[in-house]
MIPA-81748 format. One record per residue: residue in three letters; x, y, z of N, C-alpha, C, O in turn. Coordinates in pm, whole numbers, m for minus. Atoms other than C-alpha are relative to their C-alpha. Layout:
BEGIN
   code      n.x      n.y      n.z     ca.x     ca.y     ca.z      c.x      c.y      c.z      o.x      o.y      o.z
    ALA        X        Y        Z        X        Y        Z        X        Y        Z        X        Y        Z
...
% end
This chain:
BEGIN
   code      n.x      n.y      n.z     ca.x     ca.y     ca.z      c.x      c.y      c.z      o.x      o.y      o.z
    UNK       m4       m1      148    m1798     3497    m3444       56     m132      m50       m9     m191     m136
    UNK      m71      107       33    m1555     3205    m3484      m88     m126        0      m89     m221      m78
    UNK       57      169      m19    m1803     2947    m3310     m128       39      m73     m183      m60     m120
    UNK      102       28      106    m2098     3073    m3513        7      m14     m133      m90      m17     m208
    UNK       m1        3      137    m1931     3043    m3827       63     m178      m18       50     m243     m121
    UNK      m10       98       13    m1788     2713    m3724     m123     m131        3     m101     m249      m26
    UNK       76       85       11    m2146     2570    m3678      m68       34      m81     m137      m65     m105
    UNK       19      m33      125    m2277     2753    m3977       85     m137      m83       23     m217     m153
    UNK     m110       70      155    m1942     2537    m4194      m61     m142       56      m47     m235      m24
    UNK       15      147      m16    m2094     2210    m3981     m139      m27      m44     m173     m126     m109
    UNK      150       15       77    m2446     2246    m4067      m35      m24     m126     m130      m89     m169
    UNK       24        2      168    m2370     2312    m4447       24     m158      m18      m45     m246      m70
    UNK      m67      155       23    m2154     1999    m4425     m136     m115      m24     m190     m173     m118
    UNK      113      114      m42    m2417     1782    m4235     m159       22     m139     m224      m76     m175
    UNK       97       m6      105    m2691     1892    m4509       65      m38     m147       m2      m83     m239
    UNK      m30       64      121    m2477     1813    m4783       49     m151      m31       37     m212     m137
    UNK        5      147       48    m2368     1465    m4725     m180      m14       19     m200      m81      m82
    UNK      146       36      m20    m2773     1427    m4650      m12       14     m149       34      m80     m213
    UNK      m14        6      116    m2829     1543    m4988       21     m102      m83      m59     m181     m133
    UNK      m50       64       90    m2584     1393    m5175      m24     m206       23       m4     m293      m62
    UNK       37      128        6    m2686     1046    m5033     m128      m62      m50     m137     m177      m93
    UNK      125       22       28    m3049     1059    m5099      m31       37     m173     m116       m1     m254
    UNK      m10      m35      188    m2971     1208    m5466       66     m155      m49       25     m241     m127
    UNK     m145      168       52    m2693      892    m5520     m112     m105        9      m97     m188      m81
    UNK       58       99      m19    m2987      658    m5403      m81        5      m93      m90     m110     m136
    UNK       93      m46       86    m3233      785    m5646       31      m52     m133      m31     m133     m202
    UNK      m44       m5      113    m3039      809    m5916       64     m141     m107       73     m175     m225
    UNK      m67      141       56    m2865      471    m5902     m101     m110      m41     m111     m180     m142
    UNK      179      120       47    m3221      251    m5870      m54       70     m163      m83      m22     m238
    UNK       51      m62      109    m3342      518    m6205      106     m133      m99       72     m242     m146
    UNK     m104      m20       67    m3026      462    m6371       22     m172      m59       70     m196     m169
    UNK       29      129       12    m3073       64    m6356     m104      m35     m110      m79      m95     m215
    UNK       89      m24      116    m3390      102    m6540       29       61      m94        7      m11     m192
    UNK      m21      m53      124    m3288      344    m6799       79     m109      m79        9     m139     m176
    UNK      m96      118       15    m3022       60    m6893      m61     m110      m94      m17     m170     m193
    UNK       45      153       56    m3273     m208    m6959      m61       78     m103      m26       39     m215
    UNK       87     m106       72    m3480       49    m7135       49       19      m87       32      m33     m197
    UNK     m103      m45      116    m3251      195    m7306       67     m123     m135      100      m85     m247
    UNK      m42      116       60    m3138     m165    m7462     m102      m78     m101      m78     m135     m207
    UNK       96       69       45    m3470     m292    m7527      m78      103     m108     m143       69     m207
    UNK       49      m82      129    m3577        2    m7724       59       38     m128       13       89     m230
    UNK     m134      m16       87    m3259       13    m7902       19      186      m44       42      224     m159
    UNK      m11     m140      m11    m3245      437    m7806      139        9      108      169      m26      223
    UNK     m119      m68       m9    m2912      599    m7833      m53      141      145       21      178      237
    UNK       59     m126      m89    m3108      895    m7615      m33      m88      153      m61      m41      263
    UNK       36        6     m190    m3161      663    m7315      114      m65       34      174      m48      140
    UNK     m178       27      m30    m2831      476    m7359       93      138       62      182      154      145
    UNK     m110     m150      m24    m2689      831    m7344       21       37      123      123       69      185
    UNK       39      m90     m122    m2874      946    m7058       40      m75       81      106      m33      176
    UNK      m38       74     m117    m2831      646    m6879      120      m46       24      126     m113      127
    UNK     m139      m43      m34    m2416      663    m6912      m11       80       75       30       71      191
    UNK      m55      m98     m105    m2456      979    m6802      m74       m1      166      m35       37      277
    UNK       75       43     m156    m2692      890    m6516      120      m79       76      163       m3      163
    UNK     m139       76       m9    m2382      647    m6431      110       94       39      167       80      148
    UNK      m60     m130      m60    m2185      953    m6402      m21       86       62       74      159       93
    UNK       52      m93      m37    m2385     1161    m6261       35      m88      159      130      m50      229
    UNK      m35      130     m144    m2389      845    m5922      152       13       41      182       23      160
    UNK     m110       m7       m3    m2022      864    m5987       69      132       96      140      133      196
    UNK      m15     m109      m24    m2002     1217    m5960      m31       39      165       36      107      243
    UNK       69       m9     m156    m2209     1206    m5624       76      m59       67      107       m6      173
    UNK      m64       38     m143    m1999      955    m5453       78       53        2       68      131       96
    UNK     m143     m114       11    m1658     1141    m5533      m71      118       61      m20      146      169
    UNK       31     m135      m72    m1827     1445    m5421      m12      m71      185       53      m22      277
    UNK       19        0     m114    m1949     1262    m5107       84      m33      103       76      m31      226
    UNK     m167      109      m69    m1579     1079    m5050       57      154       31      117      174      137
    UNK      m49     m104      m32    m1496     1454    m5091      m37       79      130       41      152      191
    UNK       57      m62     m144    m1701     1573    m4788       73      m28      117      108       43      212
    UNK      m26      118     m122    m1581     1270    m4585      151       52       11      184       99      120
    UNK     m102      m70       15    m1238     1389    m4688       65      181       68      162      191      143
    UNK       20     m134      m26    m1237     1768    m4622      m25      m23      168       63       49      216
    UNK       31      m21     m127    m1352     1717    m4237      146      m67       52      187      m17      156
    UNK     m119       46      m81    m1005     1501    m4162       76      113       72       62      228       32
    UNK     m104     m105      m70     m758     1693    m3931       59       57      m74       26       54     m193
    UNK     m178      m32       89     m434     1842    m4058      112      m75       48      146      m67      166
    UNK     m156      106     m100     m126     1612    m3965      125        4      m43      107       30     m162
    UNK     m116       m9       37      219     1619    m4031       55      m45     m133      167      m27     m181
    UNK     m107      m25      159      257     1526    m4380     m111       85      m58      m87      142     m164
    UNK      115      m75       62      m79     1700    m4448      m36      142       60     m151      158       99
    UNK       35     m101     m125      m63     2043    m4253     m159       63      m40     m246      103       37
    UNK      109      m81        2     m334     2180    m4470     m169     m105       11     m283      m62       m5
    UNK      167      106       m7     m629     1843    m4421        6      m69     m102      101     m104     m173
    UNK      m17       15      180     m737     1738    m4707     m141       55      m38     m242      m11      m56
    UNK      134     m106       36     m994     2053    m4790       15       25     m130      m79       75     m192
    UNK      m22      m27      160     m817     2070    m5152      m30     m176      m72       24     m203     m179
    UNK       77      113       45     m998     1691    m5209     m138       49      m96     m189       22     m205
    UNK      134     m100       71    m1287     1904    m5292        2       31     m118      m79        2     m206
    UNK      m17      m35      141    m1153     2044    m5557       74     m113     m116       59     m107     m238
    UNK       m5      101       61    m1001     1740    m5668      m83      m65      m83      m39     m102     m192
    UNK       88       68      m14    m1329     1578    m5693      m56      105      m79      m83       56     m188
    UNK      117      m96      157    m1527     1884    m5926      117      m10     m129       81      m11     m247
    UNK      m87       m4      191    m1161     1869    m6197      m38     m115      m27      m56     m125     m148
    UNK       71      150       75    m1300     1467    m6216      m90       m1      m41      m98      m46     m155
    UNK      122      m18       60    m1634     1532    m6250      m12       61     m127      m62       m1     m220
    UNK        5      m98      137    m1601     1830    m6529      122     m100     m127      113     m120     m248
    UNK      m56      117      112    m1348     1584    m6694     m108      m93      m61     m123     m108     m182
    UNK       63      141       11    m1589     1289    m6675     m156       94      m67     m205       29     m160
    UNK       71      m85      121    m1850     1525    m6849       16       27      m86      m77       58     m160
    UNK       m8      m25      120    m1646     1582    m7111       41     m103      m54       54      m86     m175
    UNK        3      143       56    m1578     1222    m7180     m131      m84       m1     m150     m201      m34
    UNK      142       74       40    m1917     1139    m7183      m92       21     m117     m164      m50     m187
    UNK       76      m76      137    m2035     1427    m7421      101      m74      m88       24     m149     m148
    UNK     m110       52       90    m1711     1275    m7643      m74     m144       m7      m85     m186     m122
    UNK       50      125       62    m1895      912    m7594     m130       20      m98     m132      m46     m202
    UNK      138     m118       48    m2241     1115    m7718       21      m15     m116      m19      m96     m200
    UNK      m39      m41      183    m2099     1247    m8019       56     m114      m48        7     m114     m161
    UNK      m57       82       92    m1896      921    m8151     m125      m97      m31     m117     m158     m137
    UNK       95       78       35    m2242      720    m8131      m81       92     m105      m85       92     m228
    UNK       89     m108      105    m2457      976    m8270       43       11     m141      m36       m3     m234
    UNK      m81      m46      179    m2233     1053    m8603      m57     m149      m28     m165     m155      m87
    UNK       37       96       43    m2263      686    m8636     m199      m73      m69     m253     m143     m155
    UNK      173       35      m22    m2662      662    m8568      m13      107     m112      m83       48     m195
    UNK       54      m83       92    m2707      951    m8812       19      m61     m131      m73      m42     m210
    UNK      m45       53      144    m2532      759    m9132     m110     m111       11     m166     m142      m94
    UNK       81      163      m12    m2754      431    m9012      m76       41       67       m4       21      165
    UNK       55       m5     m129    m2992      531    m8762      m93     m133       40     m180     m157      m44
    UNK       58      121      m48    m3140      219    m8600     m167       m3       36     m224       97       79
    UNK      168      m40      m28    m3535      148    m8557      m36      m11      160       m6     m110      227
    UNK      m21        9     m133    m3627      252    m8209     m153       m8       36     m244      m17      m47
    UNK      151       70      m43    m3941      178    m8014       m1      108      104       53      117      214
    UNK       18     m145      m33    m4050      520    m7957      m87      m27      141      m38        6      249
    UNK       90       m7     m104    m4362      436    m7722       53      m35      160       16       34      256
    UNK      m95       28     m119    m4108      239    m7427       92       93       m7      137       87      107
    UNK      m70      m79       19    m3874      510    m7518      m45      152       87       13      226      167
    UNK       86     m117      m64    m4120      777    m7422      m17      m28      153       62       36      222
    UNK       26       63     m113    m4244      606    m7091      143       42       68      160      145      135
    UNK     m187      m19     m103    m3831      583    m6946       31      151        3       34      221      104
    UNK      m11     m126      m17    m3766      899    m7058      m73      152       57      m22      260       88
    UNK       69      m38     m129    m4025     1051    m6875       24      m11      152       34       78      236
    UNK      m40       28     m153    m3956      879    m6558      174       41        8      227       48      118
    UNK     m151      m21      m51    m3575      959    m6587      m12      178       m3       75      218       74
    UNK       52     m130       24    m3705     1371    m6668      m72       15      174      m15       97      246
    UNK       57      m18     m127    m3912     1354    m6327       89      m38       77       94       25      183
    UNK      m78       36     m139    m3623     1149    m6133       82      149       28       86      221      127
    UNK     m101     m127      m19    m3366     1437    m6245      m96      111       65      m62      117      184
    UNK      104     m118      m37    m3641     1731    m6159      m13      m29      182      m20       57      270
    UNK      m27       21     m130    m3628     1570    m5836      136       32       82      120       94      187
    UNK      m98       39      m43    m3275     1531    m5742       34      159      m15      103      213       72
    UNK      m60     m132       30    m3218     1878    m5870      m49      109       91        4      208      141
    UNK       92      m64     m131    m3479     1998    m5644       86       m9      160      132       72      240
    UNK      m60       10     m135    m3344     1847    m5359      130       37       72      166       28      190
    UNK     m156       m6      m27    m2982     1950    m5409       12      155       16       84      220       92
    UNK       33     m156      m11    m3084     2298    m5463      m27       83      123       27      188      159
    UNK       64      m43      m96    m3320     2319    m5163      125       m6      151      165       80      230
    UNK      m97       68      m94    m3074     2109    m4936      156       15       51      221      m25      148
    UNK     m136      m27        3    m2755     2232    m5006       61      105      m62        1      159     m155
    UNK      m45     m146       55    m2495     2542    m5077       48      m64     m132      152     m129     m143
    UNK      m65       30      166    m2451     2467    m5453       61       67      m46      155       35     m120
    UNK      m54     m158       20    m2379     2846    m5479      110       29       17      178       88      m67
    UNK     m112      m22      m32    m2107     2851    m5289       92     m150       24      204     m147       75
    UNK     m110      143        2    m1940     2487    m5292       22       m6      m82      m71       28     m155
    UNK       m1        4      152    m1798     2435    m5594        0     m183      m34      m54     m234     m132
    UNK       60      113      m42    m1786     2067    m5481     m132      m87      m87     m148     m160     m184
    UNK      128       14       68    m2129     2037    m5516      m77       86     m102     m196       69     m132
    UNK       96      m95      120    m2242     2289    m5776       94     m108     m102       44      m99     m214
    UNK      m42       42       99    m1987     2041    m5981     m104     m175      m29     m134     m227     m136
    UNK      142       85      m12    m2258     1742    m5876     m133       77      m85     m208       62     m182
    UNK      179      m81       22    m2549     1964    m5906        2        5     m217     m104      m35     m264
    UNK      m41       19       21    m2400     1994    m6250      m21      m75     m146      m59      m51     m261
    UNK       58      113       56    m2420     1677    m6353     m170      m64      m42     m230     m128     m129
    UNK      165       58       30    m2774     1619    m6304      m63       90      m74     m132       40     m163
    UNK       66      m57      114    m2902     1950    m6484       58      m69     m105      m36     m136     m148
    UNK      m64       66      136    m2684     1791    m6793      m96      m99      m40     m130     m116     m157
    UNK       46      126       11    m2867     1504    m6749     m110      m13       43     m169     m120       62
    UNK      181      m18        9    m3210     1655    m6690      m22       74     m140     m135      112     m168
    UNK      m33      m16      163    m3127     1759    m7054      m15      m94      m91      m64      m75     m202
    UNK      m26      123       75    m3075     1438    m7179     m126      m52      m32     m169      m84     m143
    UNK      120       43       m4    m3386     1338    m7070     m136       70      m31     m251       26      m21
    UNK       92     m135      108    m3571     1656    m7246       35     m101      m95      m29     m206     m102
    UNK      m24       35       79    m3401     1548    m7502      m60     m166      m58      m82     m180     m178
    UNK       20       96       33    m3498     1198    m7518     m162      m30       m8     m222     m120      m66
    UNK      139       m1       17    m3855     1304    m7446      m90       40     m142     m200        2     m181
    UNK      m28      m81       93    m3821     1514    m7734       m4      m75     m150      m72      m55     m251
    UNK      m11       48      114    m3671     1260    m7955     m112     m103      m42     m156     m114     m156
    UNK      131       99      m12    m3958      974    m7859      m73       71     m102      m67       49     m223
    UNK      114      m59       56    m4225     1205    m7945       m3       26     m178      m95        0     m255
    UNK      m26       11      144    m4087     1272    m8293        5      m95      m70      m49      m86     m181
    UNK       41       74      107    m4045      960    m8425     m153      m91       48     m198     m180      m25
    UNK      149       42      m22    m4391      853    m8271      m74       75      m94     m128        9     m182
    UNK       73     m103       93    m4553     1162    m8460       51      m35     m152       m8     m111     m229
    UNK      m27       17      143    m4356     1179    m8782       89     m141      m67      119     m139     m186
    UNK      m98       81       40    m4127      829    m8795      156       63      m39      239       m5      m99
    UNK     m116      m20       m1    m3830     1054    m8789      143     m105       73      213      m40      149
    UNK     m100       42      m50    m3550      776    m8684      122       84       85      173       87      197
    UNK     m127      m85      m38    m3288     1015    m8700       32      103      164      134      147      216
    UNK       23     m155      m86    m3434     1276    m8412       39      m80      116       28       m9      216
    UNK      m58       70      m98    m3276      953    m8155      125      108       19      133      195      105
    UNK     m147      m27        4    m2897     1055    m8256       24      181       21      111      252       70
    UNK      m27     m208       22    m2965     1463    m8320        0       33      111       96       98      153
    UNK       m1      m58     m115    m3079     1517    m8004       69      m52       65       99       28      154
    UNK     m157       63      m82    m2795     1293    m7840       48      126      m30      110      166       68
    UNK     m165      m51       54    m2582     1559    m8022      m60      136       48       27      224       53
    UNK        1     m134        0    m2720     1855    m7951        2        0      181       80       76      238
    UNK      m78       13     m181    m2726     1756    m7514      161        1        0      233       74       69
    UNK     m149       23      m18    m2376     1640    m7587       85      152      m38      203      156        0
    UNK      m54     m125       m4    m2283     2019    m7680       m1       58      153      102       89      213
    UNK       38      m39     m116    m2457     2125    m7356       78      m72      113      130       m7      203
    UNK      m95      118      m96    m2278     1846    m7151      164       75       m3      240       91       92
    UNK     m164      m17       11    m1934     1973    m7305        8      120       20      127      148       12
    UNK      m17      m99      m46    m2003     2337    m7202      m24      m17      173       36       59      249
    UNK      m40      m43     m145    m2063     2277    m6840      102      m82       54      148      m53      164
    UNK     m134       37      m75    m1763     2008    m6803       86      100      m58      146      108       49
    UNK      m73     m113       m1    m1557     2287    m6916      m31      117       32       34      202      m29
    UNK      m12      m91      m65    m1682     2551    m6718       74      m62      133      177      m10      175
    UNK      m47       28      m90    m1623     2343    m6428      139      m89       17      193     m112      124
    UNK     m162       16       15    m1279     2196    m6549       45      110       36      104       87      142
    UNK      m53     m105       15    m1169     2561    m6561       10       25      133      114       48      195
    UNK       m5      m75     m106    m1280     2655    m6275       73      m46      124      144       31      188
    UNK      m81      123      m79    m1144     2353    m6036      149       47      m45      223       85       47
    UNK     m123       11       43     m820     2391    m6263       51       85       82      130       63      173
    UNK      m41     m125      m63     m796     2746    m6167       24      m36      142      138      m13      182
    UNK        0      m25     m164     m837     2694    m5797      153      m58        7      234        5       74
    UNK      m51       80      m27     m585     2413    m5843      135       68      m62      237        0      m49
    UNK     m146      m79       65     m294     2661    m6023      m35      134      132      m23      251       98
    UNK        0     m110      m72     m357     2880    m5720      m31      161      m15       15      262       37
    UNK       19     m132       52     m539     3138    m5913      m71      112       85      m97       62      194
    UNK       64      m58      m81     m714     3438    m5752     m159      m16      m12     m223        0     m116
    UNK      130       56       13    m1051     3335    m5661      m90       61      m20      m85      176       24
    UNK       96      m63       56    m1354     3422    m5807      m80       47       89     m123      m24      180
    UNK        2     m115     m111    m1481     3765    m5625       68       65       17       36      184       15
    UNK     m109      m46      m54    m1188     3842    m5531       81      144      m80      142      126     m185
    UNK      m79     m124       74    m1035     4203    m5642       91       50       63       81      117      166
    UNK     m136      m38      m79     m649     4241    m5596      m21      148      m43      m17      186       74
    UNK       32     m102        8     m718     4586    m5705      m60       85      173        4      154      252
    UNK       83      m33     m129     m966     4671    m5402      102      m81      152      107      m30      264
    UNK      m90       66     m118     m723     4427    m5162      133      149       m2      139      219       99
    UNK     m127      m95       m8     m418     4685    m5213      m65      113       45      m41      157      157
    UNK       73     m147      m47     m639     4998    m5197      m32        4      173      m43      102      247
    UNK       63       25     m137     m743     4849    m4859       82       m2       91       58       54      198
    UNK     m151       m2      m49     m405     4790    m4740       77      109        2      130      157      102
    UNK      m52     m163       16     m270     5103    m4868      m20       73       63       49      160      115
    UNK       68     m129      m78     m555     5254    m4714       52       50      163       13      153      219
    UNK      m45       21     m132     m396     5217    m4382      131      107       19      244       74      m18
    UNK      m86     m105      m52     m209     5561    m4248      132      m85        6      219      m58      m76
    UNK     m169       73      m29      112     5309    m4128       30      m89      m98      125     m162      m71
    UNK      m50       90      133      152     5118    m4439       51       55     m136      m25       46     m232
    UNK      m99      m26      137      403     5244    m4725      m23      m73      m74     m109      m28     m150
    UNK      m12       85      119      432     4960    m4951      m29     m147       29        4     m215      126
    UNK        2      199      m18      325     4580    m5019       69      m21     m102       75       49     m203
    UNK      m32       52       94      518     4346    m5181      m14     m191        9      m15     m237      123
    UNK       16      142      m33      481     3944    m5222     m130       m6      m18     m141     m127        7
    UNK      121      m12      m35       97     3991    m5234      m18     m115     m138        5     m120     m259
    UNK       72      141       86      m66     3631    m5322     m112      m13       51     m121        2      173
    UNK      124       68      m87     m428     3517    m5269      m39     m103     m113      m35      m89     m236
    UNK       66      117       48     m575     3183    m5350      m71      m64       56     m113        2      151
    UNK      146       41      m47     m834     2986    m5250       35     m184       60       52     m267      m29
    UNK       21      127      m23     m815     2636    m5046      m47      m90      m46        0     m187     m107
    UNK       99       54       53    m1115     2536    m5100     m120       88      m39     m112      210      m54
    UNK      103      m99       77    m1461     2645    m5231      m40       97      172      m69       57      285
    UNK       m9     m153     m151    m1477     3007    m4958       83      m20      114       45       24      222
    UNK      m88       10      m74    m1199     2918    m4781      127      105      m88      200       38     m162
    UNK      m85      m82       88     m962     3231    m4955      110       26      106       80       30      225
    UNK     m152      m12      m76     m616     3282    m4802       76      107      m73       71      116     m195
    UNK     m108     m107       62     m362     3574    m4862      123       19       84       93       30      203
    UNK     m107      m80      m25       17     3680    m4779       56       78      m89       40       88     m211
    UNK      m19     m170       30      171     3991    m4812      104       17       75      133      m39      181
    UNK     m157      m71      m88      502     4181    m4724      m47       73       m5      m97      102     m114
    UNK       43     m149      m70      387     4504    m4523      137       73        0      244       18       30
    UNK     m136      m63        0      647     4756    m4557     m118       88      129     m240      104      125
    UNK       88     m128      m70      546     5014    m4252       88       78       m3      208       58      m21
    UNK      m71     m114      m25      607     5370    m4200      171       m3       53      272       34       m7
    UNK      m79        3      m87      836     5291    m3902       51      m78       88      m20     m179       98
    UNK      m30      132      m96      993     5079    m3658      m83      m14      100      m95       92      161
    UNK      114       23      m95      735     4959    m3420      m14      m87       78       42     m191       43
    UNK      m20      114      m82      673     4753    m3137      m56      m94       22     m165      m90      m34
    UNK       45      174       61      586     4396    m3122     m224       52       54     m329       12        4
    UNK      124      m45      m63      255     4554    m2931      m98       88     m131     m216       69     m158
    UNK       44      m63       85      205     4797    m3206      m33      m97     m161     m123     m101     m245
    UNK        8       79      116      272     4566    m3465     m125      m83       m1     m201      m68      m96
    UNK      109      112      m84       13     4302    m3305     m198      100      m58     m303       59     m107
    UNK      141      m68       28     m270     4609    m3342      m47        2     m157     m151      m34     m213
    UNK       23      m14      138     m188     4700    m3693      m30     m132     m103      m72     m127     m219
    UNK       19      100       97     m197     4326    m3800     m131      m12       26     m196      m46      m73
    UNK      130       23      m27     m524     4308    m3642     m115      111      m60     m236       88      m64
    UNK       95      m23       27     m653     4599    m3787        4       m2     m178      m96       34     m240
    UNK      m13       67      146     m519     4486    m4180      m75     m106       m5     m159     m107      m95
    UNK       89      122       m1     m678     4159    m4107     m174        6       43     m254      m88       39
    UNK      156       m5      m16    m1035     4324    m4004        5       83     m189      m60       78     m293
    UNK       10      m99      164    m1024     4515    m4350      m19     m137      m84     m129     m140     m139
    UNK      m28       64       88     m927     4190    m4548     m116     m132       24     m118     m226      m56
    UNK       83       88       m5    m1226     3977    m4391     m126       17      m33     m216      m65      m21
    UNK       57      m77       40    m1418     4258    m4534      m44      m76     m155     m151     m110     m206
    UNK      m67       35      141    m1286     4143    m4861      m41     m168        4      m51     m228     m103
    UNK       27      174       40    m1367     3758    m4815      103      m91      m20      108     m198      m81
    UNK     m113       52      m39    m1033     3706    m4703        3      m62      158       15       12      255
    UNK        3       31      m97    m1047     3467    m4436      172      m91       83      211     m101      200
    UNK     m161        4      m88     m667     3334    m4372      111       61      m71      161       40     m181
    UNK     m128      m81       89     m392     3586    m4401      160      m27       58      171      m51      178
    UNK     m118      m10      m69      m44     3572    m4322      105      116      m61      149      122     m175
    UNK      m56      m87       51      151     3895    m4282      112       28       46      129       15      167
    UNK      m97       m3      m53      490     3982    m4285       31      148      m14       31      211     m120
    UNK      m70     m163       m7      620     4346    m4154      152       m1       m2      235      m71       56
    UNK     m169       m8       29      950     4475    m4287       17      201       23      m59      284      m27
    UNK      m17     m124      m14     1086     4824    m4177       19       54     m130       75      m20     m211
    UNK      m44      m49      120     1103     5078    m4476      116        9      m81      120       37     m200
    UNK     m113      m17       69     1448     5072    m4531       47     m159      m66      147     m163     m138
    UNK       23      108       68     1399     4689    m4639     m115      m51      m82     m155     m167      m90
    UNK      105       24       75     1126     4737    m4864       62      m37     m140      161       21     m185
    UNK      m40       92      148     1157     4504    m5219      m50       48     m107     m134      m17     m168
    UNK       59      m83      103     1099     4792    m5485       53      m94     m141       35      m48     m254
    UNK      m39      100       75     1228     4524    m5690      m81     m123     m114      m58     m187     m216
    UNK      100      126       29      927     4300    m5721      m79       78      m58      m84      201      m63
    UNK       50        3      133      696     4243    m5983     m196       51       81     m298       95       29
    UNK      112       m5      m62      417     4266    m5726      m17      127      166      m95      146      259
    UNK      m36     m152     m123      577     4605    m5494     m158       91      m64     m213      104     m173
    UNK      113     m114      m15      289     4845    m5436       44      126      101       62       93      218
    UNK      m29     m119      m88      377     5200    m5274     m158       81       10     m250       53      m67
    UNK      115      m84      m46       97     5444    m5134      m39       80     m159     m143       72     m224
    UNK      m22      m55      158      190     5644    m5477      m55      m43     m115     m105       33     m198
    UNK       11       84       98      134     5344    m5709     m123      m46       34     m210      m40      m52
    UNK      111       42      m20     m130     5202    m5530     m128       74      m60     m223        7      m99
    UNK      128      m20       83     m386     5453    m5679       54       89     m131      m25      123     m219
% end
């Protein structure tokens, strides 16, 4: 079980720096062009996109420094690696999303009072090709990699839907003032991605944050964890009961076991082994448990559970 789940966690790995390098390469050659494009047409919508394309590259190497990161050992000032880089690396990203939608909106307000004359037809052209690069990259990150479950990379992945938005958007805005000479439909649709931009860097601020205040991780039901524990004939009471999350499915828990009775290091040894098959049930994969005879149980705490209380 151990060594097929350890070449399962090396496989994901090895497919996600693959990924994330062939997305970063893509994106950065696009992202060059949108630039000139964006300048020469004098469009706020490909300027936009192509910041955030800029971030989006950004986003990828930090994610990929995060990979490179996460595989180091554990060493003496670092016992736990550095597997909480990961999460480092999605609270920057969901930041750096919401400072981009914030650059978005301060141009736009401006472009709406003045809006500038833009050269819809080169406008159209870029924003097309930056609409097909993203459709790509999104493809490949999808197909290629756990987005689902890394939070890592679903904070990449991310980036580029945002910014396969942009480039709706800019397809969007072209076409309008080609059709009707609407100027304005450059800056609107900046503003209306830049909403969209500032809802998924704050889902994924939140969620990074959370991991990073040691919250209980998403799935996870301390409810159903106690019942499970409880459930166990030799177990009276928990108290101390914490779970938090390393990294993205790496979930960890300790717990004070009160048992029935005094027991022997042999007995003890079974019962931790068979609390710890219950709790991997649960998507608890490192626990650490401490047994205390009943007459030192901590009815005290804010987090005591008895057989009684428990349901």
């Amino acid at each position: 079980m151990s060594s097929n789940h350890s070449h399962v966690h090396s496989h994901s790995h090895s497919s996600n720096k693959k990924v994330l390098l062939v997305s970063l390469l893509i994106l950065s050659l696009f992202m060059v062009l949108e630039v000139i494009g964006g300048i020469k047409t004098k469009s706020l919508a490909l300027i936009s996109d192509a910041g955030h394309m800029l971030s989006d590259s950004a986003s990828l190497l930090i994610a990929l420094l995060a990979l490179n990161f996460g595989r180091r050992k554990p060493s003496e000032s670092h016992t736990y690696g550095f597997k909480r880089f990961e999460i480092l690396a999605a609270t920057l990203n969901g930041v750096t999303l919401l400072l981009v939608a914030g650059y978005i909106v301060y141009e736009a307000v401006g472009r709406l009072v003045d809006p500038p004359r833009v050269e819809a037809s080169g406008m159209l052209y870029i924003a097309i090709g930056g609409l097909l690069v993203n459709l790509l990259v999104a493809y490949i990150m999808v197909r290629g990699s756990d987005v689902k479950q890394n939070l890592n990379m679903r904070g990449a992945y991310q980036h580029v839907l945002s910014d396969l938005l942009g480039s709706l958007a800019a397809v969007a805005a072209a076409l309008l003032i080609m059709g009707w000479g609407w100027q304005w439909a450059d800056p609107l649709c900046s503003l209306l991605v830049a909403v969209l931009i500032l809802r998924s860097g704050y889902l994924i601020t939140k969620e990074s944050v959370h991991v990073l205040m040691e919250g209980v991780p998403k799935g996870v039901e301390l409810n159903k964890i106690r019942a499970a524990l409880l459930g166990h004939p030799q177990v009276e009471q928990l108290h101390h009961l914490h779970v938090w999350s390393l990294s993205s499915g790496l979930n960890s828990l300790s717990v004070h076991v009160v048992v029935k009775e005094n027991k022997s290091l042999r007995e003890l040894q079974v019962l931790r082994a068979e609390l710890e098959a219950k709790l991997i049930q649960l998507e608890i994969e490192h626990t650490t448990v401490q047994f205390e005879p009943i007459e030192h149980g901590h009815t005290d705490s804010l987090f005591c559970q008895s057989r009684a209380l428990g349901h």
